[in-house]
N, C-alpha and C positions, 0 to 999 in steps of 0.2 A: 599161488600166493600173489603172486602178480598182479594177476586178474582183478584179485579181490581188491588190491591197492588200486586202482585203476575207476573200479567201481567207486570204491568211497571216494575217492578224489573227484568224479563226476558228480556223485551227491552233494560232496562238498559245495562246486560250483553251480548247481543248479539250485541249492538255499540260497545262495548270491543274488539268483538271478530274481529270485523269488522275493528278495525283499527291493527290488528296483535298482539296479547297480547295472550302469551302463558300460556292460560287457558284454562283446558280442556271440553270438553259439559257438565260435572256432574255438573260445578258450578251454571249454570242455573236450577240444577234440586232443587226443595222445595220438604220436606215430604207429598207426596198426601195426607195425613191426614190432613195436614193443611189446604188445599183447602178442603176439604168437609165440610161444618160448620154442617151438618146433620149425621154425623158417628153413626150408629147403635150399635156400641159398647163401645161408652163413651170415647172413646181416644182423644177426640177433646181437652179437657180442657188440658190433662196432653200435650200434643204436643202444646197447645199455650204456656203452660206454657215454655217449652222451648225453641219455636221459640221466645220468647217474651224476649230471652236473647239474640238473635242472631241481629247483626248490620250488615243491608244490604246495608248502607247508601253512603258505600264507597266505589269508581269503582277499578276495580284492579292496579296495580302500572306499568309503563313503565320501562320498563328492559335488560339486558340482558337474553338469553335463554338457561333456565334451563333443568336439565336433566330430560331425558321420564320420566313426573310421578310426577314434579311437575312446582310451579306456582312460576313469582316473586310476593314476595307482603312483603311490608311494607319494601323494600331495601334487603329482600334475597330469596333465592330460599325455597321455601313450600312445605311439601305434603297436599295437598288438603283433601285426605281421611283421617289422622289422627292427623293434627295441630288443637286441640280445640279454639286455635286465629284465622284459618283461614280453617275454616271448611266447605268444599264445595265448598269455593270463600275467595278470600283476605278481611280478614278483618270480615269474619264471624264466631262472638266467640259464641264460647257456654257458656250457662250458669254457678254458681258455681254449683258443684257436679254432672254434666252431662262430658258427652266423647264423642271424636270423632269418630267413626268408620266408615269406607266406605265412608267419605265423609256428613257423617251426624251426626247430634246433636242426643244422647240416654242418657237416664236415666244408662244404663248398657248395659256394654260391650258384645258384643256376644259370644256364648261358643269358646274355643280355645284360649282366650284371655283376659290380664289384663289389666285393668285402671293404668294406670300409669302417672303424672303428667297429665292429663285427656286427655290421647290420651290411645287406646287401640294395645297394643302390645302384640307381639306373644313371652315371657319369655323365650320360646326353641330357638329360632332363633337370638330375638332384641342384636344387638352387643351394647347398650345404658341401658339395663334392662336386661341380662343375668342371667335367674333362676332368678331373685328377681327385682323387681323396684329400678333402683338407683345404678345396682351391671354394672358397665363400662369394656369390655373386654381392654385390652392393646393394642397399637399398634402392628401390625405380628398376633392378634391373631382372630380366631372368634367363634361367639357363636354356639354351636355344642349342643342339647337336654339340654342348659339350662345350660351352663358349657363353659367357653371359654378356647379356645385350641389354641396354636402354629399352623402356617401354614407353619413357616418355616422347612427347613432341619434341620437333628440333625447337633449341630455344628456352627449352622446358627442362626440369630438374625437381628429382623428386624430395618431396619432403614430409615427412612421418608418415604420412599415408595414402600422398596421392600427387599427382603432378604437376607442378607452379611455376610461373612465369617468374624468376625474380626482379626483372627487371620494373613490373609495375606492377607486382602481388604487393599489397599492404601489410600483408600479416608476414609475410617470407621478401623484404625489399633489400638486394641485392644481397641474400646469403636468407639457409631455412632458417626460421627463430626471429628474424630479426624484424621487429614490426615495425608499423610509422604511427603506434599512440604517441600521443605528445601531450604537454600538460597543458590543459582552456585552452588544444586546440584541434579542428579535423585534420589531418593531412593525407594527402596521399603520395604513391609511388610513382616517380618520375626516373626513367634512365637509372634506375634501381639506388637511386637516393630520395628519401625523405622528403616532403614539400610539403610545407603547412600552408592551408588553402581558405581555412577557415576560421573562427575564431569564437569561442564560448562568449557571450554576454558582457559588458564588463573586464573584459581584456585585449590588449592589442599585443600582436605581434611587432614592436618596432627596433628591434636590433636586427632580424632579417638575420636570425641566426635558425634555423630549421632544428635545430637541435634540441633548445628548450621550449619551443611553442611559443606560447603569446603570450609571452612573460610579464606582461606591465598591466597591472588593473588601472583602467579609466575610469572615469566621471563624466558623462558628455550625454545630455539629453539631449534627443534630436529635435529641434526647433521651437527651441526656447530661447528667450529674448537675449540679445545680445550688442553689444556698442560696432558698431564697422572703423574700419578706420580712415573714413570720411566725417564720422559724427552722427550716422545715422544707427538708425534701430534696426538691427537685422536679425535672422536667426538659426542656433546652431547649426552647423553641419558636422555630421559623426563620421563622417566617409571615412577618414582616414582617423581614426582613433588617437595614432600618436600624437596627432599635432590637429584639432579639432581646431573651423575656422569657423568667422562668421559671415554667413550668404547675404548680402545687401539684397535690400526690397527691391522691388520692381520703380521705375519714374512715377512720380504723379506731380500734376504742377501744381508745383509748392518751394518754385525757386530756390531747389535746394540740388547740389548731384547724389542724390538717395542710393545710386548702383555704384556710386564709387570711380566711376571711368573717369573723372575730370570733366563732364559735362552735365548743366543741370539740363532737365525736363527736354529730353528729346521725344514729343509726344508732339504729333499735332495737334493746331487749337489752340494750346498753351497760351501762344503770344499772340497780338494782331500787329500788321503792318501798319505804318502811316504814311498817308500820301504829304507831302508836300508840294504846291502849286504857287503859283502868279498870276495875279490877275491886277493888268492896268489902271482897272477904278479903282480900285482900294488902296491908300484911303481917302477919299476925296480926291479922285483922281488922277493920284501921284504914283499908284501901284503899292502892292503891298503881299506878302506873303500869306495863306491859307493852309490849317495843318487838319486834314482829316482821313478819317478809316473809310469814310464814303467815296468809291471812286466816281458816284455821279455827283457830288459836290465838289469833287477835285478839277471837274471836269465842266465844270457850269460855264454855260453860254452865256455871253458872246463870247469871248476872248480868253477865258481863265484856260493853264496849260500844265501840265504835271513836270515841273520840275525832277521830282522824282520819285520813284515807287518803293516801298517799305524802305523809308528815309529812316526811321527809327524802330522799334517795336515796343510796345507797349502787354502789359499780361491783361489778357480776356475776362477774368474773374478775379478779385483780391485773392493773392498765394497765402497770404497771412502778413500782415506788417505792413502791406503796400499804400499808398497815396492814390484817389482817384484825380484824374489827370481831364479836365473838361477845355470845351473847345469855349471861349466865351466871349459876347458882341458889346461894345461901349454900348454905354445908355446912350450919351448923347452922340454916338454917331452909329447909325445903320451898318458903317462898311466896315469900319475899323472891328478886328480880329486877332486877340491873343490869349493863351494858354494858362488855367489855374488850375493849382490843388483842392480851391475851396470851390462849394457850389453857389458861396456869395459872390465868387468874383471879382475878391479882393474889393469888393463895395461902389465896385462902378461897372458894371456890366448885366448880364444874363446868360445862362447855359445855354448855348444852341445844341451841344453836341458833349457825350463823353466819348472820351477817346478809348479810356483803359484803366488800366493801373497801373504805374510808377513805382518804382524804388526810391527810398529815403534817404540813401543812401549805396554805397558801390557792392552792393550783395551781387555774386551769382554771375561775374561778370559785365554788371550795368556799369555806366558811363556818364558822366555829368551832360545836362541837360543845359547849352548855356542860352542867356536869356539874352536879349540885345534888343535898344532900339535907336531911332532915329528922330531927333528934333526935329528934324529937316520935315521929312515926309511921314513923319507918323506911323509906319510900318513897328512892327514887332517882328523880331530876326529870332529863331530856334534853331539850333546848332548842334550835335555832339562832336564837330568838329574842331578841335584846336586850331588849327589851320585856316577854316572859314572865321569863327573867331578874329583872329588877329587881322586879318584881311577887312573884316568889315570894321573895324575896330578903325585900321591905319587907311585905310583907303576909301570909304563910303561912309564916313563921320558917324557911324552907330557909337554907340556906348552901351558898357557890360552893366547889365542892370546886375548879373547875380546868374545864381541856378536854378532852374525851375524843378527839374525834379535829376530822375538818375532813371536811363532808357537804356534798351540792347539796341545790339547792331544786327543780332542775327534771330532767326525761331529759335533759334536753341543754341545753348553755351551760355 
């Protein structure tokens, strides 16, 4: 009778197999002992007794397909050789105080091996019963001669599935789970805190709080016209988002300080020197001053001698606004030599010479131009001296006619 139970229950499980049910050939196998009802050695009784706890009544479970080495049954994946619920076959429990080994019902476990919740495990290896029934290694770690061990790097710490730096992992920064998304911004792991390094479009980071990203929507087109706070035109700068400035232009001369330093047009070219000389025939004899950018005019023989070299300065090209400043000769005398705005001459003279261009006034660090002459000898005195001024004034009988125009003292300022 036995036998015949034995048989259908193998029929049983080989229609199992037959309709695709990933169960492996052991589940069909029963303890040969229990087919032999004649055992010469008295083991028949103690193997019914335990087959007598095993339920073969129930076919295996339809499933998904579990990994090499086990079965689905009862809605999860089995091992077959040492689940005591489904020992050998879904659903075949062993009895109480028996285990499962290899796939079958025992009284005791075999050497190398402990009963444990009545499945027999290997205490050196089982990551579930590590050294002791019940002792669970950690996630990262495994069981190693009955002792569980890290498998991460030093330094390293595992987290859901594998091994991470927390210190500068962005998705695990300074603990697993904890990431460095941040709102409109990149950031990344520093010294296992957060650091927002980047910034989305249209927002800045400017509390410098790592915690909410780059909290502040701007407005700041990069190099779009803007006032400097010199009065020139300059243009945006988004560098720093929180507080967008404006970049001053580059010099050009145009007697203005366009870069904002406190100095205009430090460009060479810009300005030209002027020589002032003496020369004892002019006028009629008596001597007389010469103001020109020519140094072989300044310099004319016999006798003429340079006073001094870029006595004033004067701009190369009209900046915008300026006076041209010409060098001009009496009609009625060949020697006599002084300075106009106009190319008339002031209606007595002729242009020999333009100097430059003039200021109309004290732009840009220009200086009055003062004008001085003398009854005496006829000379024309030019000045931006205060000091020479009052000197020729009190002590060489000139007289301040006025200001001729408004000159530098230097190339640039």
């Amino acid at each position: 009778m036995r036998l015949l139970w034995s048989c259908l229950l193998s029929s049983v499980l080989c229609v199992g197999c037959a309709q695709g049910h990933n169960v492996p050939p052991s589940t069909t196998r029963l303890d040969a002992s229990s087919t032999d009802a004649g055992s010469s050695d008295g083991s028949a009784s103690s193997d019914a007794a335990v087959d007598a706890g095993r339920d073969t009544s129930t076919p295996f479970d339809a499933g998904p397909m579990c990994p090499t080495g086990q079965a689905f049954c009862d809605g999860a994946c089995r091992d077959l050789t040492v689940d005591p619920g489904h020992c050998g076959g879904c659903a075949v429990s062993c009895t109480a105080g028996s285990v499962c080994a290899s796939g079958v019902c025992m009284l005791s476990c075999p050497g190398g091996t402990t009963g444990c919740g009545g499945s027999c495990v290997d205490t050196a290896s089982d990551e579930a019963n590590c050294g002791a029934c019940g002792t669970i290694c950690r996630a990262g770690e495994a069981c190693m001669a009955g002792t569980c061990v890290s498998f991460c790097a030093a330094g390293e710490v595992y987290c859901t599935d594998h091994c991470v730096d927390t210190r500068s992992d962005a998705m695990n920064c300074g603990g697993c789970g904890l990431t460095c998304v941040r709102i409109h911004a990149g950031a990344t792991c520093v010294a296992s805190g957060c650091r927002v390094n980047t910034c989305d479009a249209g927002f800045a980071d400017c509390d410098d709080n790592d915690a909410n990203g780059c909290e502040r929507s701007v407005s700041c087109v990069i190099g779009s016209s803007c006032m400097t706070s010199c009065g020139t035109t300059g243009s945006r700068d988004c560098s720093d988002g929180c507080a967008p400035t404006c970049a001053p232009p580059t010099e050009t001369c145009n007697a203005m300080d366009d870069d904002c330093d406190g100095v205009c047009d430090q460009l060479s070219g810009c300005r030209t020197g002027i020589y002032r000389s003496w020369d004892p025939t002019l006028p009629g004899g008596n001597g007389g001053h010469i103001y020109t950018k020519d140094v072989a005019v300044a310099t004319e023989a016999p006798d003429r001698a340079i006073e001094a070299t870029n006595f004033f300065w004067v701009y190369t090209a009209n900046p915008g606004g300026f006076v041209p400043l010409y060098r001009c000769r009496l009609n009625w005398s060949g020697a006599t030599n002084f300075l106009a705005t106009g190319s008339a001459c002031e209606g007595a003279g002729v242009v020999v010479e333009t100097l430059g261009y003039a200021a109309s006034s004290a732009t840009c660090g220009a200086v009055p131009l003062y004008r001085l002459y003398s009854d005496v000898s006829g000379d024309h005195l030019y000045t931006p001296s205060t000091a020479e001024r009052d000197a020729a004034i009190s002590s060489f009988g000139y007289r301040l006619e006025g200001i001729a125009a408004y000159v530098f003292l230097t190339e640039h300022g």
